[in-house]
C-alpha positions as CSV (number, residue, x, y, z in Angstrom):
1,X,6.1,44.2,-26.3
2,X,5.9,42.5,-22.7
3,X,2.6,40.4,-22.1
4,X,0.7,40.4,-19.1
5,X,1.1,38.0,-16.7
6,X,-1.8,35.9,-16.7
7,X,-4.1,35.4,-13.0
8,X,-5.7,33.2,-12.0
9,X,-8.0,32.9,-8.7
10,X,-8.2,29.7,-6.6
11,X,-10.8,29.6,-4.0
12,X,-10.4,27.7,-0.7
13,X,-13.3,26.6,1.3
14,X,-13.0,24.7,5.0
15,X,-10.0,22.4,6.3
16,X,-6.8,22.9,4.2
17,X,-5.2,19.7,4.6
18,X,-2.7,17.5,3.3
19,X,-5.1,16.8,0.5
20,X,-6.2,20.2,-1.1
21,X,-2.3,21.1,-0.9
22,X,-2.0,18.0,-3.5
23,X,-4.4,19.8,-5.7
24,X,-3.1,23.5,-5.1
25,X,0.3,21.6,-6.2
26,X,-1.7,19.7,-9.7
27,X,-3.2,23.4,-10.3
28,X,0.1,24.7,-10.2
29,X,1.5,22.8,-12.3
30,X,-1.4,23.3,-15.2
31,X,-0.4,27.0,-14.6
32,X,2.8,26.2,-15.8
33,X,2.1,23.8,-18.9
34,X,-0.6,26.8,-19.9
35,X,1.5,29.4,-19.2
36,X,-0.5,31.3,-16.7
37,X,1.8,32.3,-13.8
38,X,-0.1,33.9,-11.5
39,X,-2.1,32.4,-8.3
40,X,-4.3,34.0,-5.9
41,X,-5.4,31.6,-2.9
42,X,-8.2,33.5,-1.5
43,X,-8.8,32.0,1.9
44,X,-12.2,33.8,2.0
45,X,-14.1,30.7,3.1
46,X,-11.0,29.1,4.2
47,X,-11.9,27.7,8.3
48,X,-8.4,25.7,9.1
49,X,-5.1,25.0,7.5
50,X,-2.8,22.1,8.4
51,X,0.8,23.8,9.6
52,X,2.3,20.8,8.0
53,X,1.6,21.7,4.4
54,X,2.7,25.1,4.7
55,X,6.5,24.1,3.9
56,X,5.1,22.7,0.9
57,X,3.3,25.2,0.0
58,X,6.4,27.7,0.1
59,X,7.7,25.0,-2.1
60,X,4.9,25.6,-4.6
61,X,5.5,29.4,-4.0
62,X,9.3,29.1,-5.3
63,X,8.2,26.3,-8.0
64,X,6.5,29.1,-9.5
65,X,8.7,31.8,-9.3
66,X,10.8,30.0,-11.2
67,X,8.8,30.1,-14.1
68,X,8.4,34.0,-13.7
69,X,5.3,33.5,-11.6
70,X,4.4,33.9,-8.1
71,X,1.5,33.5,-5.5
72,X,-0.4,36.0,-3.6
73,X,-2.8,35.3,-0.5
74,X,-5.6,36.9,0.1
75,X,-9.0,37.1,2.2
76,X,-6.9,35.5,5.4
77,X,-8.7,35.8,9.2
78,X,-6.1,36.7,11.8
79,X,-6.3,33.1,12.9
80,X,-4.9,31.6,9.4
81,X,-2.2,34.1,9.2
82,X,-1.1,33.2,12.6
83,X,-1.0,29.4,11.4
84,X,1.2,30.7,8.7
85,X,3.6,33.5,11.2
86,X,3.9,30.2,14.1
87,X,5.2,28.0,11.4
88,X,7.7,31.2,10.0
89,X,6.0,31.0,6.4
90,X,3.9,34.2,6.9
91,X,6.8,36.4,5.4
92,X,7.4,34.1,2.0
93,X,4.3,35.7,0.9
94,X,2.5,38.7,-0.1
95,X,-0.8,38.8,1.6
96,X,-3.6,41.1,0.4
97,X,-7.0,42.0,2.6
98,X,-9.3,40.9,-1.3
99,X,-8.4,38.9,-4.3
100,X,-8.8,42.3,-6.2
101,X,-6.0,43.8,-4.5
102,X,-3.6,40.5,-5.3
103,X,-4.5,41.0,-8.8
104,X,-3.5,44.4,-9.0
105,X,-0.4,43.6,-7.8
106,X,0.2,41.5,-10.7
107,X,-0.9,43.9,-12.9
108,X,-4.0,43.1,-13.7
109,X,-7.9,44.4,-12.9
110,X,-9.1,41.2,-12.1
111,X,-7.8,37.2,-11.8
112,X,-9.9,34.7,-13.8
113,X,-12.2,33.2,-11.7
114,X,-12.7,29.5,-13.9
115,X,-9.5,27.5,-14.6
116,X,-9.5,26.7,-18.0
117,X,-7.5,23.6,-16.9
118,X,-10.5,20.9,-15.9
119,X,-10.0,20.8,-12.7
């Protein structure tokens, strides 16, 4: 019997910079160590994001993949995904208009909103 890939939901709020890619990068990797494959970033409250992390982000995407896991975006204004189509990223990822709709593209009804992880 095949288990569910397990969700989870990272919320981004203001500037994306250099910074908060470090810790989408440390949450990452708990994903991995716990098992839990799937990342939304939902870029609801999102305001800016620094074109120079994106590459790394795409890094994070395929990091992930590796282990069977992947990373959906969701809740992006027009003006963050035209960061991400300028810098040629835009198309690495799958981007959904809510968080609910990322998660059902995984499979599942809803992500996990808390990170059992500490962070």
């Amino acid at each position: 019997m095949e288990t569910k890939l397990k969700v989870y939901q990272m919320n981004l709020e203001g500037e994306i910079d250099p910074a908060k890619m470090a810790e989408i990068g440390r949450v990452i990797g708990q994903l991995i160590k716990g098992e839990m494959y799937g990342l939304i970033l939902n870029f609801d409250s999102a305001e800016h994001i620094h074109f120079t992390i994106l590459p790394m982000l795409v890094e994070e995407k395929r990091r992930l993949q590796s282990f069977g896991g992947d990373i959906r975006l969701a809740g992006m204004s027009d003006y963050l995904k035209n960061i991400f189509r300028t810098t040629g990223v835009l198309d690495e990822f799958q981007v959904f208009d809510t968080p609910q709709q990322a998660a059902k593209s995984f499979g599942v009804s809803k992500p996990a909103t808390n990170l059992p992880l500490g962070l």
